[in-house]
Backbone as CSV, one residue per row, in Angstrom:
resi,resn,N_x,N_y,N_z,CA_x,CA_y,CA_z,C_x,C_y,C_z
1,UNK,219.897,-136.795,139.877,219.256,-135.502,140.085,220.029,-134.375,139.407
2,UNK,221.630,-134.398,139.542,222.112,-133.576,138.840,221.339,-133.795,137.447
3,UNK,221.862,-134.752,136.501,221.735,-134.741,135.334,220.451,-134.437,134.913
4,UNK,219.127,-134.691,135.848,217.667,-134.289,135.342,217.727,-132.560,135.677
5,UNK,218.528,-131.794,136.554,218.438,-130.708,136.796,219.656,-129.830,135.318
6,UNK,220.293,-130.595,134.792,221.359,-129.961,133.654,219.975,-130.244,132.667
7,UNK,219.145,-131.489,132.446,218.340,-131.317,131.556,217.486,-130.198,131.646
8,UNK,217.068,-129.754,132.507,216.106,-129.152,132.452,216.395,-127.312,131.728
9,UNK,218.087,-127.055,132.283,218.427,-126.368,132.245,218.236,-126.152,130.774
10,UNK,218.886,-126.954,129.790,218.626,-127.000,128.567,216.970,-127.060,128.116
11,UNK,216.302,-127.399,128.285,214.454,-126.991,127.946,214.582,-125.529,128.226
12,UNK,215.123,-125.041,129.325,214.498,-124.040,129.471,215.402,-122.838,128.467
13,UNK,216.447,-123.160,128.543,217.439,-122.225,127.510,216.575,-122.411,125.846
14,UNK,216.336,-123.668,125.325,215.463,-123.585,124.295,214.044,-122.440,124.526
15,UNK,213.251,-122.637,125.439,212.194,-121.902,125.939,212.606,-120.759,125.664
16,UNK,213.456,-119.947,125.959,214.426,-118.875,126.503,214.192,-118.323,124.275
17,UNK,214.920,-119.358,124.161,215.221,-118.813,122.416,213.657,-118.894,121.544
18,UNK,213.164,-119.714,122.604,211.923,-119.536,121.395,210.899,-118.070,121.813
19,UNK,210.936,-117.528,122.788,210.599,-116.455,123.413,211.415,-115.432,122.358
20,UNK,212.353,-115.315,122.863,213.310,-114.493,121.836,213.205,-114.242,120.614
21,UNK,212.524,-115.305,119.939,212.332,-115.087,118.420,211.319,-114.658,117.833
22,UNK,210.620,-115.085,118.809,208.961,-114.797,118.811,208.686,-113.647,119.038
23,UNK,209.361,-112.667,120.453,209.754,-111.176,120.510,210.379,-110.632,119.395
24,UNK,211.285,-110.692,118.750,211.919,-110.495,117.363,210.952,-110.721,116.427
25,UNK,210.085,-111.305,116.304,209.034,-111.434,114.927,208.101,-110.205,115.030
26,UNK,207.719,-110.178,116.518,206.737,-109.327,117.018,207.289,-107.938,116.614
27,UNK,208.391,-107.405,116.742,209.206,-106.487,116.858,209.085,-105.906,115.380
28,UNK,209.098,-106.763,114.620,209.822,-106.266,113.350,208.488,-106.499,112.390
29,UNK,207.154,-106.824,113.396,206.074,-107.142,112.696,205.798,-107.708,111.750
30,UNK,206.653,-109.076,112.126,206.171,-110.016,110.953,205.283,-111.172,111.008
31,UNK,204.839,-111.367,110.125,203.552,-111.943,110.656,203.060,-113.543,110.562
32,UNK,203.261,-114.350,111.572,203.153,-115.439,112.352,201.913,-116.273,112.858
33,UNK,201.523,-117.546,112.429,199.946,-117.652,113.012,201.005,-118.844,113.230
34,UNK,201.845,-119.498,113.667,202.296,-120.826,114.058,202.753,-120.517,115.670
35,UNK,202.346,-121.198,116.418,202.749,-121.210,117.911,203.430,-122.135,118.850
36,UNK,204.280,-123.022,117.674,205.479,-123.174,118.490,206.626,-122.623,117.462
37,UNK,207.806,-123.128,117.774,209.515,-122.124,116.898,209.623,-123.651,115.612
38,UNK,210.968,-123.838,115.488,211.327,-124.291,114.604,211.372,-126.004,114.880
39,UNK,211.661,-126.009,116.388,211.846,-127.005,116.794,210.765,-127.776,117.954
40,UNK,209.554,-127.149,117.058,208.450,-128.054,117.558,208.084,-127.744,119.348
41,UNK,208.856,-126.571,119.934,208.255,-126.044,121.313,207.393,-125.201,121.265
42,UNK,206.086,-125.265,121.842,205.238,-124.068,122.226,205.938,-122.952,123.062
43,UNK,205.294,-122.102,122.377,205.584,-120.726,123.135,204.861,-120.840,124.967
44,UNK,205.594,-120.729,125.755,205.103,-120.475,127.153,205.161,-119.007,127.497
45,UNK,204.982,-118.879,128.954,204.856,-117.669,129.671,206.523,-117.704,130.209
46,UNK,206.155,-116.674,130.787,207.869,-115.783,130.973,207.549,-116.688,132.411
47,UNK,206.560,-116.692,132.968,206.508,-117.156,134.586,207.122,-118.679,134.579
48,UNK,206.367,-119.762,133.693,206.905,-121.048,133.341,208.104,-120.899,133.247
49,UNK,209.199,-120.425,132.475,210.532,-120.506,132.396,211.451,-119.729,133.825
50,UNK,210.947,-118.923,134.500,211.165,-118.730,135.376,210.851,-119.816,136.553
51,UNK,209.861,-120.398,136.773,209.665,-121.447,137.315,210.497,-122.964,137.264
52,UNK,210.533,-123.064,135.913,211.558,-124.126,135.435,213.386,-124.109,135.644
53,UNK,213.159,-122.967,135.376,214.775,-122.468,136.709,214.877,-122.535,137.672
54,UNK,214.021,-121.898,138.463,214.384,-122.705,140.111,214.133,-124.037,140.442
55,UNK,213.099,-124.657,139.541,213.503,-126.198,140.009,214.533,-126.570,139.216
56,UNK,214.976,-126.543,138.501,216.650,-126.930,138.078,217.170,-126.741,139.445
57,UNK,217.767,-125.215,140.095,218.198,-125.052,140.667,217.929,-125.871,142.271
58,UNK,216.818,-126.265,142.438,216.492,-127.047,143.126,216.848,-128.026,143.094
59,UNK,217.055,-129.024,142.114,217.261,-130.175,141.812,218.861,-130.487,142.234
60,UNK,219.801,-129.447,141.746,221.304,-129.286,141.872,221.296,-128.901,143.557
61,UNK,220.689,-128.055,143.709,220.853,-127.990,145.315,220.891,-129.649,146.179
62,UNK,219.494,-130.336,145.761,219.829,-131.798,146.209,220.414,-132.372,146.149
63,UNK,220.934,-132.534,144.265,221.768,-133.371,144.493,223.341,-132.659,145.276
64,UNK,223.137,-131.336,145.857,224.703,-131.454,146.196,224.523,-132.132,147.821
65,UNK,223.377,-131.797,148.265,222.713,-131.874,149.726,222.885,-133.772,150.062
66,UNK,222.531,-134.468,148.875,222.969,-135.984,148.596,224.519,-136.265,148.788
67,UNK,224.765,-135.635,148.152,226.621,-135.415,147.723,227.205,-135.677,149.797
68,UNK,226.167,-134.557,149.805,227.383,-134.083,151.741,227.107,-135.148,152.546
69,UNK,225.516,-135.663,151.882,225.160,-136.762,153.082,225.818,-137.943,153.331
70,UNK,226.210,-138.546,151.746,227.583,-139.202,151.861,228.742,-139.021,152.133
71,UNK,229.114,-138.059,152.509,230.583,-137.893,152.543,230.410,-138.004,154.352
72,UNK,228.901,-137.107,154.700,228.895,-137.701,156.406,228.703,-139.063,156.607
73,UNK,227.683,-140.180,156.024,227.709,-141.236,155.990,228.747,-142.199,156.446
74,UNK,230.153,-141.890,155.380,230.574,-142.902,155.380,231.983,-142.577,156.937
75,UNK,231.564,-141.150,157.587,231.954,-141.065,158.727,231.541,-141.407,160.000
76,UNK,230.248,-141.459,160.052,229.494,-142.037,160.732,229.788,-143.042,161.148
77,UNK,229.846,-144.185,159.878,230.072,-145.890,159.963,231.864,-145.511,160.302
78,UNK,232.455,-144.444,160.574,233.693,-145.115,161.171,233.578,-144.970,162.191
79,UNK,232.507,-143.727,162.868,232.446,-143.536,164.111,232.016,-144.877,165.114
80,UNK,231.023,-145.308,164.340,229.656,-146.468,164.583,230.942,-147.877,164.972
81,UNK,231.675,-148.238,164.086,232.545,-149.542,164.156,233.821,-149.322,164.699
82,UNK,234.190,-147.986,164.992,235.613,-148.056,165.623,235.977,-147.151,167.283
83,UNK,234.348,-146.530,167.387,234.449,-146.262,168.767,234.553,-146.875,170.040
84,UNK,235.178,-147.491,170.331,235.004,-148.718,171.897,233.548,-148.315,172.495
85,UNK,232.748,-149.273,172.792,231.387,-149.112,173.650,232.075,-149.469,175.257
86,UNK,232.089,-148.475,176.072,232.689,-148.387,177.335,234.449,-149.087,177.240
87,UNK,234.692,-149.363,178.689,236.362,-149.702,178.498,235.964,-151.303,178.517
88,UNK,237.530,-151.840,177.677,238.028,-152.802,177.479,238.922,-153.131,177.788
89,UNK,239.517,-154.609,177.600,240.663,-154.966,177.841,241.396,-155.507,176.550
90,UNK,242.524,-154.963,175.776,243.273,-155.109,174.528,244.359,-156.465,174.816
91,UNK,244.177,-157.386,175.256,245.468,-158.637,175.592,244.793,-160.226,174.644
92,UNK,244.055,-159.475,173.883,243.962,-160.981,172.950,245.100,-161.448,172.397
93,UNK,244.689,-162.738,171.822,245.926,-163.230,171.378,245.862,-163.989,169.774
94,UNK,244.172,-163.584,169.520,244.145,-163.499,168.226,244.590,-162.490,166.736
95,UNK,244.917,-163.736,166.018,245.823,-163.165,164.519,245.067,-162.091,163.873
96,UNK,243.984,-162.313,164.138,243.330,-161.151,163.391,242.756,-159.866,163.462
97,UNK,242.488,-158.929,162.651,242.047,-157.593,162.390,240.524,-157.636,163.771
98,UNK,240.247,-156.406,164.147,238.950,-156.726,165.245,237.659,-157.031,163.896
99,UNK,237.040,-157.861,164.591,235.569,-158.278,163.475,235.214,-156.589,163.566
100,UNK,235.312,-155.528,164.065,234.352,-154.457,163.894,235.217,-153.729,162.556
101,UNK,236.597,-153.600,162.599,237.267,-153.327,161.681,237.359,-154.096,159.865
102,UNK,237.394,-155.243,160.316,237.051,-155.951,158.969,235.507,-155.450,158.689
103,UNK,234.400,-155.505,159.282,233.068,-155.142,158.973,232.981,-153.889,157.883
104,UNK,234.053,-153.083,158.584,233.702,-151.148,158.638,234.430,-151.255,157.205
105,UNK,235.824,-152.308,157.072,236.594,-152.204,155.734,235.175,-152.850,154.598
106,UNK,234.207,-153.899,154.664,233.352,-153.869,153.763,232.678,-153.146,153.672
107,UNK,232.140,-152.732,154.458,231.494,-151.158,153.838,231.716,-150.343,153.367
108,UNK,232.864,-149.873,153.719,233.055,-149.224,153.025,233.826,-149.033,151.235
109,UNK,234.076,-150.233,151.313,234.156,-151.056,149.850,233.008,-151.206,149.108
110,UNK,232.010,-151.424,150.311,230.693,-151.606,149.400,229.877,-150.430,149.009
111,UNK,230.292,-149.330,149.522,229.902,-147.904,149.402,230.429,-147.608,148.278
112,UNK,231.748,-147.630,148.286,232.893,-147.309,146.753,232.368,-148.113,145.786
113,UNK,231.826,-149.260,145.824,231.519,-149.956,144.745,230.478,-149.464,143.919
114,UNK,229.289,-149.565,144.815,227.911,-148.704,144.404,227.840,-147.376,143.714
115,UNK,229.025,-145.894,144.471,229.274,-145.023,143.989,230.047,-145.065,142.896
116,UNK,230.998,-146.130,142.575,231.921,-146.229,141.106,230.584,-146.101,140.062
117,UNK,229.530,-146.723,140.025,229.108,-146.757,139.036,227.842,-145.862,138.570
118,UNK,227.838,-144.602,139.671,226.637,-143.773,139.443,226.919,-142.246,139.938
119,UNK,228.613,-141.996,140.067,229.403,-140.724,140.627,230.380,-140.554,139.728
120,UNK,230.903,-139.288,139.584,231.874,-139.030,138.917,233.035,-138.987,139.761
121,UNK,234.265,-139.502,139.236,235.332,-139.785,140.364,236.100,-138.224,141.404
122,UNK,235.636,-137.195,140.877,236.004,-135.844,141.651,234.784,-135.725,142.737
123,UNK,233.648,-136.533,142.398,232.566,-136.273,143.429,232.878,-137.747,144.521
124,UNK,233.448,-138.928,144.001,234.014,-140.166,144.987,234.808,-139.691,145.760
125,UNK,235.769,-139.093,145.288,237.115,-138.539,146.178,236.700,-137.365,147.306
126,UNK,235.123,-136.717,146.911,234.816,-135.846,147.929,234.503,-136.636,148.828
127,UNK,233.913,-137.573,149.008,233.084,-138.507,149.673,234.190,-139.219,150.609
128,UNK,235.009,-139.855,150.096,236.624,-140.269,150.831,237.596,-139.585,151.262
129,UNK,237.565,-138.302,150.826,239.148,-137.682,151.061,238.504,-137.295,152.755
130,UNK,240.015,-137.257,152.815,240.110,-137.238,154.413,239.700,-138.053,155.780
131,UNK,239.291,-138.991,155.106,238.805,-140.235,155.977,239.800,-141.144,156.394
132,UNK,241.237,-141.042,156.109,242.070,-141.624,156.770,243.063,-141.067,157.944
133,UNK,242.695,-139.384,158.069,242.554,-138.932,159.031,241.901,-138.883,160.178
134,UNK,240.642,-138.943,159.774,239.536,-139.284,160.539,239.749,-140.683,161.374
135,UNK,239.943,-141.369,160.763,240.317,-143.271,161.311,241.240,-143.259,162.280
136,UNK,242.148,-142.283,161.516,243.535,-141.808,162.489,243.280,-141.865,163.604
137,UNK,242.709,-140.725,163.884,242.099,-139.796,165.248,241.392,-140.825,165.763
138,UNK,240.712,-141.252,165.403,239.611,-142.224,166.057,240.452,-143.140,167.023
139,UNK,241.061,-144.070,166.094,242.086,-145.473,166.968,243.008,-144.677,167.757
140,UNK,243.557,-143.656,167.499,244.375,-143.279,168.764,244.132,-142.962,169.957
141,UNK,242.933,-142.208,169.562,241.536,-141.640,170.654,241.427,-143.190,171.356
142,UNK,241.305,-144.188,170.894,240.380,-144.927,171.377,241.254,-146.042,172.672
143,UNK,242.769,-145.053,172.849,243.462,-145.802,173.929,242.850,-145.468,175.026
144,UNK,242.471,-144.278,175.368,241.933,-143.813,176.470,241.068,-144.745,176.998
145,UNK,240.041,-145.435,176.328,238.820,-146.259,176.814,239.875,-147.700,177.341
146,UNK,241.299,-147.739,176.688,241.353,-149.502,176.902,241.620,-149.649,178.622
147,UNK,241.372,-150.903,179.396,241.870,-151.245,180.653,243.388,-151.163,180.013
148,UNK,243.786,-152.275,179.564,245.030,-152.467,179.351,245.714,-152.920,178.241
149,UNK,246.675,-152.942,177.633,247.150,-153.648,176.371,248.802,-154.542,176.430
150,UNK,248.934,-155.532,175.916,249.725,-156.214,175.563,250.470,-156.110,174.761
151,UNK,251.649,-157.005,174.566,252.524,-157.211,173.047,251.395,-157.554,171.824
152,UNK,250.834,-158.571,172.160,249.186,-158.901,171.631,248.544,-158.025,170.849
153,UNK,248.012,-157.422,172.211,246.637,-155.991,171.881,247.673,-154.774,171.116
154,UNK,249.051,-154.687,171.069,249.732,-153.588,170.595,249.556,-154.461,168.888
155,UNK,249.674,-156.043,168.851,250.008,-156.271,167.354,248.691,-155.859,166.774
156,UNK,247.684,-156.197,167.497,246.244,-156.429,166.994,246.155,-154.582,166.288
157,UNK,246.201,-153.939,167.109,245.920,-152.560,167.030,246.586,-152.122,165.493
158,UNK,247.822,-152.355,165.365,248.631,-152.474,164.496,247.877,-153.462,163.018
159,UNK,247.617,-154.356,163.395,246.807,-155.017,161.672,245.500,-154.205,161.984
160,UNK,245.190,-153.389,162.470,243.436,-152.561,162.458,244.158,-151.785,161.536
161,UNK,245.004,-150.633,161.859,245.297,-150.014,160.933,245.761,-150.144,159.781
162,UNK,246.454,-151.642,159.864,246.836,-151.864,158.302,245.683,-152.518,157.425
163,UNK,244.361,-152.887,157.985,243.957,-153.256,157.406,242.897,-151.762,156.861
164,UNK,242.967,-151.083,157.747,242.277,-149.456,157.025,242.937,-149.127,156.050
165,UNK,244.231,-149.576,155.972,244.997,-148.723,155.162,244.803,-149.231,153.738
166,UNK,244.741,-150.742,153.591,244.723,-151.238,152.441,243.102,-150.902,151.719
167,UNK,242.471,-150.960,152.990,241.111,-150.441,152.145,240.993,-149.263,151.793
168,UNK,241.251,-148.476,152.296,241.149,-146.950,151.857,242.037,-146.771,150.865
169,UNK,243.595,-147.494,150.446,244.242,-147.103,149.268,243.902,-147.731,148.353
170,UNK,242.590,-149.054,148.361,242.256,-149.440,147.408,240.903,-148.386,146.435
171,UNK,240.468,-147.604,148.082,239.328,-146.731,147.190,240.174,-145.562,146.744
172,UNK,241.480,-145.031,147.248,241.707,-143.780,146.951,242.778,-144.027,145.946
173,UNK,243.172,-145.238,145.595,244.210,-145.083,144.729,245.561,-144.196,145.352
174,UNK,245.525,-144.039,146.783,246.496,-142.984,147.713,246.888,-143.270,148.940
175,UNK,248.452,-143.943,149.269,248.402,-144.208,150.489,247.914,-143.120,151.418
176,UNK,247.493,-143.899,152.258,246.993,-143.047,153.947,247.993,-142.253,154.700
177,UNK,248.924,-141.398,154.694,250.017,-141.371,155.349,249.264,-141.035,157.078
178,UNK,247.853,-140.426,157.190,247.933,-140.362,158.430,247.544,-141.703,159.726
179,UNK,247.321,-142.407,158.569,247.378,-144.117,159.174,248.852,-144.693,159.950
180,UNK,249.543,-143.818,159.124,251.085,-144.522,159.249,251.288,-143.673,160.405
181,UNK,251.025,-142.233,160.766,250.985,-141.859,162.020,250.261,-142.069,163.213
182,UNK,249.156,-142.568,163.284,248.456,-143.670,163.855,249.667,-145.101,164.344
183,UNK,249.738,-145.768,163.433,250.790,-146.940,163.652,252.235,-146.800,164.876
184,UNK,252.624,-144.800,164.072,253.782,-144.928,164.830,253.524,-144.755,166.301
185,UNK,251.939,-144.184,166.862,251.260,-144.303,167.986,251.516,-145.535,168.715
186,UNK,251.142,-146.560,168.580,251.278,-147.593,168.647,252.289,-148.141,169.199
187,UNK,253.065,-147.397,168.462,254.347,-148.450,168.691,254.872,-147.969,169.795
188,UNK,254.431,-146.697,170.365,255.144,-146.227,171.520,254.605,-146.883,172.813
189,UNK,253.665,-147.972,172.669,253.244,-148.807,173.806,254.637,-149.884,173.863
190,UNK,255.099,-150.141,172.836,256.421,-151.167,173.292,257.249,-150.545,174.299
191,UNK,257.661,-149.058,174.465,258.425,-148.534,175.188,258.068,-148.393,176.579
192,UNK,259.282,-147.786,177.531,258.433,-147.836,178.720,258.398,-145.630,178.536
193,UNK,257.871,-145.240,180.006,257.763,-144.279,179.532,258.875,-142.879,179.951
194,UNK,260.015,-143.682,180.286,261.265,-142.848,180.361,262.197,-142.642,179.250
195,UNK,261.591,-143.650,177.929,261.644,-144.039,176.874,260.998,-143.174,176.027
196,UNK,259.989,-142.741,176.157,258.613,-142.232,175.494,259.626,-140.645,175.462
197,UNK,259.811,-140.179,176.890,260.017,-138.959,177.115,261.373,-138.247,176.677
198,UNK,262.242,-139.366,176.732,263.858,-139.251,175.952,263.957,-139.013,174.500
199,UNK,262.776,-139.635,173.988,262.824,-139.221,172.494,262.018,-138.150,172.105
200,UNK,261.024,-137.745,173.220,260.424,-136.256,172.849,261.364,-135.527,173.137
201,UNK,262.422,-135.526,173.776,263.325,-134.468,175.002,264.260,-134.236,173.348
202,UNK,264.955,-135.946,172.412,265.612,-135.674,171.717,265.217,-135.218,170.036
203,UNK,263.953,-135.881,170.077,264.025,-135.693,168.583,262.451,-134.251,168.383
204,UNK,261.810,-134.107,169.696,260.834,-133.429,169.395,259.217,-134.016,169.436
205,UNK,258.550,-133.736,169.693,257.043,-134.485,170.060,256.291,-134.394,168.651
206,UNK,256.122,-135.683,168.493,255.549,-136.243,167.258,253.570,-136.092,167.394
207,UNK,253.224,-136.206,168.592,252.087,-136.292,168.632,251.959,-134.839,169.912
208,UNK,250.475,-134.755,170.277,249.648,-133.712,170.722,249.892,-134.311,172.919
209,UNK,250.192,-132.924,173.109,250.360,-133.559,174.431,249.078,-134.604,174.969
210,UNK,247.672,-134.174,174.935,246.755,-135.189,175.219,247.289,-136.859,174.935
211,UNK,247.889,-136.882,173.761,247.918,-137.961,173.190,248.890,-139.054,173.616
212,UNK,249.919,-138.227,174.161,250.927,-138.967,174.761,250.913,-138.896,176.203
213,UNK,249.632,-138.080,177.089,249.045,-137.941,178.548,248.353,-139.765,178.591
214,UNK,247.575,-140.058,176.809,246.782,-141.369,177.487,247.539,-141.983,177.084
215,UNK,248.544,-142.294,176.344,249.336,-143.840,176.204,250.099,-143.767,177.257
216,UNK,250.731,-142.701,178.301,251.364,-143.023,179.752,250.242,-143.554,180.659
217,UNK,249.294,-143.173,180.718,248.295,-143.656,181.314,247.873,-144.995,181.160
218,UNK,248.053,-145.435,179.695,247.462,-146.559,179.394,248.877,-147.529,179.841
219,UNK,249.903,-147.400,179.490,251.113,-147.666,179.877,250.799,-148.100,181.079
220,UNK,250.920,-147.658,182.279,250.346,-147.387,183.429,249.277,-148.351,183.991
221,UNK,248.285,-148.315,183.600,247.257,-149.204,184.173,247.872,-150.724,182.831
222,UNK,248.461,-151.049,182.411,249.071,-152.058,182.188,250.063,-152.592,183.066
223,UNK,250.344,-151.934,183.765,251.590,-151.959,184.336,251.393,-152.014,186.036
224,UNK,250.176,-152.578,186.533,249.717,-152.588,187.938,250.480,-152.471,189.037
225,UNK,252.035,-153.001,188.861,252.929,-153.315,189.788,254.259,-152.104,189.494
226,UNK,253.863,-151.266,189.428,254.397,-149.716,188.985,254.267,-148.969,190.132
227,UNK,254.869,-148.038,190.348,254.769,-147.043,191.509,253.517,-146.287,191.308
228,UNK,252.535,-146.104,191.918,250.976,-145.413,191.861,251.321,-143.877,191.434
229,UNK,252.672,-143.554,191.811,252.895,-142.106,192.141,253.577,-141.653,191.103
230,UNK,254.500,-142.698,190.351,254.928,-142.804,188.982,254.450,-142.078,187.569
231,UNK,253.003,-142.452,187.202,252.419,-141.610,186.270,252.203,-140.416,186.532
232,UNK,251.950,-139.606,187.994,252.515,-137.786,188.089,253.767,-137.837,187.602
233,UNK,254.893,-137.949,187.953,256.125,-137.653,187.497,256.397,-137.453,185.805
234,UNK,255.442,-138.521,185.460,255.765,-138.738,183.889,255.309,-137.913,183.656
235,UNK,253.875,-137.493,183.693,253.156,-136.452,183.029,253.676,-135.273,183.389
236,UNK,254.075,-134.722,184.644,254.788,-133.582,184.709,256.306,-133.472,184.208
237,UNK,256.846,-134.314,183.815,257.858,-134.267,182.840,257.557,-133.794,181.615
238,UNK,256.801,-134.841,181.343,255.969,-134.409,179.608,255.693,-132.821,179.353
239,UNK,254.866,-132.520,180.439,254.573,-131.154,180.640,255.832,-130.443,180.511
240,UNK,256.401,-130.469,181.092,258.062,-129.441,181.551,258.856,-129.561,180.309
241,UNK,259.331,-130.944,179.444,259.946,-131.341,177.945,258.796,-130.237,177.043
242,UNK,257.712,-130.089,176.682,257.020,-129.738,176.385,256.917,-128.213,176.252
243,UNK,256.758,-127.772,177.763,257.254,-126.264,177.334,258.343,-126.053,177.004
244,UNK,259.584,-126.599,177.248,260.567,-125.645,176.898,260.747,-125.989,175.765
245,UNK,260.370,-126.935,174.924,260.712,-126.815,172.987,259.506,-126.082,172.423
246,UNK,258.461,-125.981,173.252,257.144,-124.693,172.832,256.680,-125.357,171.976
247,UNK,256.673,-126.594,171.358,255.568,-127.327,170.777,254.492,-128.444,171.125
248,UNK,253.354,-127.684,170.645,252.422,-128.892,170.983,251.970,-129.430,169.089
249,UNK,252.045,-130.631,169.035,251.421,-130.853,167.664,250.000,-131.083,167.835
């Protein structure tokens, strides 16, 4: 659509000159019984070339309106394959990536593929950039929904993201770095959460208080044989570490 809307642009810029010359003949009263220019176009109306501009402009409007729909598209399908449908339980003990994650990595390969050969690569990269943020947010988000997680469900979680990662740096030619912050999410399920809070106390809070409210939580309901009264304490710690370094990320 772009390229039929750049064509058109050009007809009408010819249109444009053959008007022009034809006014210039008129002008200088010279005298003409041929009714198209040099290059074989009829003379039109001023309204036609005006007309023929806004559908150009029309045409570019779509295709940019095409352009956005993909770039929502291929957010959608992360929303669609990586949102948990109600809560779960994360303690498998299988080697592999979740089938919804391998799925979401062909698609979106198969999206990049299709677009390699009918997009220009500044209009691909609109379509991808920032989608490994997006993934980010998503899997971290998506502790909140789990019952519980394991050494297991912590590895599993861990090849989801590496396997986003390899797909997305295969379309972007760019590691993910916010994947790798995702991962280091993760890893704070190995700890317990007096652990969690010693290294916010020492090195500073890496993530958003929400974020480290559900991995104590999730911590927590892993942890059945825990003091019930236990996860207040933590979280009002968190809270208290929290204000006094005045950052929330």
């Amino acid at each position: 659509m772009e390229w039929f809307s750049w064509r058109i642009v050009q007809f009408t810029s010819q249109l444009q000159r053959t008007r022009s010359s034809q006014q210039h003949q008129s002008s200088g009263n010279i005298p003409s019984i041929s009714v198209t220019n040099a290059d074989g176009i009829p003379a039109v109306p001023e309204g036609t070339v005006i007309a023929l501009e806004n559908l150009a402009h029309e045409f570019e409007e779509l295709a940019n309106t095409c352009l956005l729909v993909l770039h929502l598209e291929v957010r959608v399908q992360c929303f669609y394959y990586l949102l948990p449908r109600g809560s779960s339980r994360f303690n498998t003990n299988s080697q592999d990536p979740d089938p919804k994650v391998m799925e979401l990595s062909r698609v979106l390969t198969s999206i990049d593929e299709a677009m390699t050969s009918s997009l220009q690569p500044r209009k691909s990269k609109y379509v991808f950039e920032g989608l490994g943020h997006l993934i980010a947010k998503i899997l971290m988000s998506s502790s909140q929904f789990l019952d519980t997680i394991d050494e297991s469900g912590i590895h599993r979680m861990c090849r989801n993201i590496f396997t986003m990662q390899q797909t997305l740096t295969n379309i972007t030619m760019a590691r993910e770095v916010a994947l790798d912050h995702a991962n280091h999410y993760f890893q704070l399920f190995y700890l317990t959460p007096e652990d969690i809070l010693n290294r916010v106390l020492e090195t500073g809070p890496e993530f958003s208080e929400l974020e480290y409210m559900n991995a104590f939580q999730l911590i927590h309901r892993s942890q059945p044989q825990t003091d019930p009264s236990a996860i207040q304490r933590h979280l009002q710690r968190l809270s208290d570490i929290l204000g006094e370094v005045g950052v929330t990320v």
